[in-house]
Residue frames as qw, qx, qy, qz and C-alpha x, y, z in Angstrom:
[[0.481, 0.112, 0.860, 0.131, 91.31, 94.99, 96.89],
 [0.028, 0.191, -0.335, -0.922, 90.27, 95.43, 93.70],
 [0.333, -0.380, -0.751, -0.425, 87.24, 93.09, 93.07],
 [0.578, -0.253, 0.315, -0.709, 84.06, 93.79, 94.98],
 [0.417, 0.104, -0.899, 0.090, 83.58, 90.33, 96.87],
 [0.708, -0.640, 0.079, -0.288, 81.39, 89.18, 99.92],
 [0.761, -0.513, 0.376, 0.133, 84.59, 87.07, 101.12],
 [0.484, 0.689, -0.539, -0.001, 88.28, 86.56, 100.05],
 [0.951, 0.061, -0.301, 0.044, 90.67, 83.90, 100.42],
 [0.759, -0.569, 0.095, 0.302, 94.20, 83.83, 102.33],
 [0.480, 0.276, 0.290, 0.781, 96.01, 84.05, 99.19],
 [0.049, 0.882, 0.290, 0.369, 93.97, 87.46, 98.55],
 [0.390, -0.901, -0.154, -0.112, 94.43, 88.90, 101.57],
 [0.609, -0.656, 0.173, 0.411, 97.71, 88.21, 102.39],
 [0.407, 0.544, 0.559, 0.475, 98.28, 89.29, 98.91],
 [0.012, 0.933, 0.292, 0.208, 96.74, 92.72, 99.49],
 [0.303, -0.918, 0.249, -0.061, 98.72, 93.79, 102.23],
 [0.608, 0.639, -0.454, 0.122, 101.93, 91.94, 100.75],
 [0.431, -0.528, 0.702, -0.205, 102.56, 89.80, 103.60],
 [0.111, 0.084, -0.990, -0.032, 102.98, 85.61, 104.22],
 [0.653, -0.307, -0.456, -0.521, 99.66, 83.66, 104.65],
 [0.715, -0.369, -0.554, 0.215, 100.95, 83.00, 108.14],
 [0.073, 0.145, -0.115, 0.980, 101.10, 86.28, 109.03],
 [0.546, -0.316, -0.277, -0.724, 97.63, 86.26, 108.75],
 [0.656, -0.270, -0.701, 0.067, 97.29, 82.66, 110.86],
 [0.450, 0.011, -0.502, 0.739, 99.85, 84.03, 113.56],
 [0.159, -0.167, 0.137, -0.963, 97.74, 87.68, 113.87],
 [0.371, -0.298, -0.176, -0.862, 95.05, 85.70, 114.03],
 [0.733, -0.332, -0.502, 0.316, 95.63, 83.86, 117.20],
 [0.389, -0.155, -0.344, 0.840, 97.00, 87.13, 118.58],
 [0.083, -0.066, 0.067, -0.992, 94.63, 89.22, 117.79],
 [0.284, 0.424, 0.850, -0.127, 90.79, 88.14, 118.76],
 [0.261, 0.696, 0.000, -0.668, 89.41, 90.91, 116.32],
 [0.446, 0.322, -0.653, -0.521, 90.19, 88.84, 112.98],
 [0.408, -0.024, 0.906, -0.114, 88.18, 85.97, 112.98],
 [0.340, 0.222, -0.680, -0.611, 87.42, 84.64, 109.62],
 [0.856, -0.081, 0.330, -0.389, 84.91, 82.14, 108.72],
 [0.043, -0.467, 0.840, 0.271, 85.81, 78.90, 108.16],
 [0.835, 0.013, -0.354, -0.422, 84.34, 75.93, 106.41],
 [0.915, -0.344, 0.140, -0.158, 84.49, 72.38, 107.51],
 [0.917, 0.166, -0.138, 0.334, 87.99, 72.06, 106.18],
 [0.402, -0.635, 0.020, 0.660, 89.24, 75.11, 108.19],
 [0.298, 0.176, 0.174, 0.922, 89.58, 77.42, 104.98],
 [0.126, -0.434, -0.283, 0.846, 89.63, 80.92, 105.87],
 [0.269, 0.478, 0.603, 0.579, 87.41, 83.31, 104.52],
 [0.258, -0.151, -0.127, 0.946, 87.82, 87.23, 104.79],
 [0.161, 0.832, 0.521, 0.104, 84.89, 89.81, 104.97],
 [0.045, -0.885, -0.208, -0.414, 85.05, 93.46, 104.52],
 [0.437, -0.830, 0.259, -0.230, 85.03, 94.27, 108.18],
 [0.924, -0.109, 0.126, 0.345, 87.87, 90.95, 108.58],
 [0.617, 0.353, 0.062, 0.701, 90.32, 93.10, 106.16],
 [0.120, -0.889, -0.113, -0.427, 89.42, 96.22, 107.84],
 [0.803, -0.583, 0.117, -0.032, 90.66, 94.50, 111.12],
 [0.907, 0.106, 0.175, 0.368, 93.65, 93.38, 109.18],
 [0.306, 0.812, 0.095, 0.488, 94.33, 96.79, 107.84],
 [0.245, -0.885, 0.195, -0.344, 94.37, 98.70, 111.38],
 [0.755, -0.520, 0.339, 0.213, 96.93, 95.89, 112.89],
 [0.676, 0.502, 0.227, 0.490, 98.94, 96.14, 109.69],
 [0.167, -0.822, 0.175, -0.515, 99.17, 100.13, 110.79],
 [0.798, -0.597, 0.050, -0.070, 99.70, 99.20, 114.17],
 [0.866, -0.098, 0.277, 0.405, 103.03, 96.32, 113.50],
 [0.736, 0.003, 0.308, 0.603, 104.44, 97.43, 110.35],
 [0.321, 0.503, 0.040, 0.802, 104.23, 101.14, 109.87],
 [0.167, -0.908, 0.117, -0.365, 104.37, 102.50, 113.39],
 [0.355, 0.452, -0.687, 0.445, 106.56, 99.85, 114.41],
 [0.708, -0.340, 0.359, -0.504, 104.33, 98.47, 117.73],
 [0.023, -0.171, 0.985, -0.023, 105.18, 95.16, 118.97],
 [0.417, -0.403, -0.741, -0.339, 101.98, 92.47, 119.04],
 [0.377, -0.524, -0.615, 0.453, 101.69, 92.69, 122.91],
 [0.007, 0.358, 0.197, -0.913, 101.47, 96.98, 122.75],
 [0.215, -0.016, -0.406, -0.888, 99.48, 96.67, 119.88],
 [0.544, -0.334, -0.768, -0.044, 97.01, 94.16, 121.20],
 [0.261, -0.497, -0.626, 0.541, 96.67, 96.56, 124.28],
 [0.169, -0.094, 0.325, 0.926, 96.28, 99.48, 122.29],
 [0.285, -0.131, -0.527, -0.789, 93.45, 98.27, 120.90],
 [0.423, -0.550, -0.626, 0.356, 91.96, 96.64, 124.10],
 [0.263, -0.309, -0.355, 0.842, 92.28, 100.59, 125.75],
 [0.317, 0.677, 0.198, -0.634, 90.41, 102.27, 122.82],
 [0.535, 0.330, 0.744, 0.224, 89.41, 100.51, 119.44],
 [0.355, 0.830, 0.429, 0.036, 87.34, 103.44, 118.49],
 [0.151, -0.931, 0.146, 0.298, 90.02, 105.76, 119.29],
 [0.621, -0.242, 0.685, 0.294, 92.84, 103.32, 117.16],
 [0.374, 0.455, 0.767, 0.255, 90.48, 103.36, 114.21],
 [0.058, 0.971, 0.097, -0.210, 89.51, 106.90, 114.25],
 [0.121, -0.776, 0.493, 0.375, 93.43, 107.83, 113.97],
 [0.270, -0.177, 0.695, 0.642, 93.95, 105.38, 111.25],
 [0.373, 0.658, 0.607, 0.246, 91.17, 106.35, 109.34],
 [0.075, -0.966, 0.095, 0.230, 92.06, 110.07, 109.78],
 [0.477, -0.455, 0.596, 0.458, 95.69, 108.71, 108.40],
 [0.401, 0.180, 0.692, 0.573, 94.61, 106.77, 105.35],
 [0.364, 0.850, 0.349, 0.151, 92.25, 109.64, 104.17],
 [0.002, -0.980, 0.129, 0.152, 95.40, 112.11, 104.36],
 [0.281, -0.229, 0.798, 0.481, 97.79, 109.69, 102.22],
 [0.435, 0.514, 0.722, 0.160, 94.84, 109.94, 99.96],
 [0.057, 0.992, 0.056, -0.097, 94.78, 113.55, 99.91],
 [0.433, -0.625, 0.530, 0.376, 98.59, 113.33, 99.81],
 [0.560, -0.061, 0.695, 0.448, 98.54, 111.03, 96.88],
 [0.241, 0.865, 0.439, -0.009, 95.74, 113.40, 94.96],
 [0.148, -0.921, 0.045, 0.358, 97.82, 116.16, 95.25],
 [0.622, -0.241, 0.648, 0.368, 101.14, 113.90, 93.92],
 [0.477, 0.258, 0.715, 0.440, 99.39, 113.25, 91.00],
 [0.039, 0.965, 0.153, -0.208, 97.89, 116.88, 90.57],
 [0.259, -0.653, 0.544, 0.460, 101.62, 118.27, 90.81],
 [0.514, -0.227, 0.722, 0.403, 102.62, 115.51, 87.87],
 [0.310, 0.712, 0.631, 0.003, 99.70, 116.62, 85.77],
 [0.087, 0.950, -0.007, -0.299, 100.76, 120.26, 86.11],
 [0.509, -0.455, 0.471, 0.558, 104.47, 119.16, 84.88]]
């Protein structure tokens, strides 16, 4: 995300990670780890750690390909361990993309 924020909206978020705003709803009935706050009309609002949560089931679904029910045990068996490996990932598609743009520099 590019602004620094204390909370985002639905639109944002589902925005960021280029999905539907019921993507978000759906994951977050399946997954008890996102829970936004809401106001007294029920809009959502995303913190930090909320997109973080959003991030590693993103990983999880749509780029290793886990169903909800394996991913949802996955992270039940070992959160820290889940999170560890995708933070070890995205810092070595960062290093990956560093490099990318290194190479294109050198051209």
């Amino acid at each position: 995300m590019e602004r620094e924020k204390l909370y985002y909206s639905i639109g944002e978020v589902a925005k960021h990670f280029n999905i539907n705003e019921s993507n978000l709803r759906f994951w977050e009935k399946e997954f008890d780890i996102i829970s936004p706050r809401k106001n007294a009309k029920g809009t959502r609002f995303y913190t930090k750690k909320d997109i973080g949560d959003i991030a590693l089931i993103y990983h999880l679904l749509k780029e290793k390909g886990m169903t909800i029910p394996g991913a949802r045990k996955k992270i039940k068996e070992n959160k820290n361990l889940v999170i560890k490996n995708f933070e070890i990932i995205e810092k070595l598609k960062e290093i990956r993309q560093e490099l990318l743009d290194i190479i294109e520099e050198m051209k």
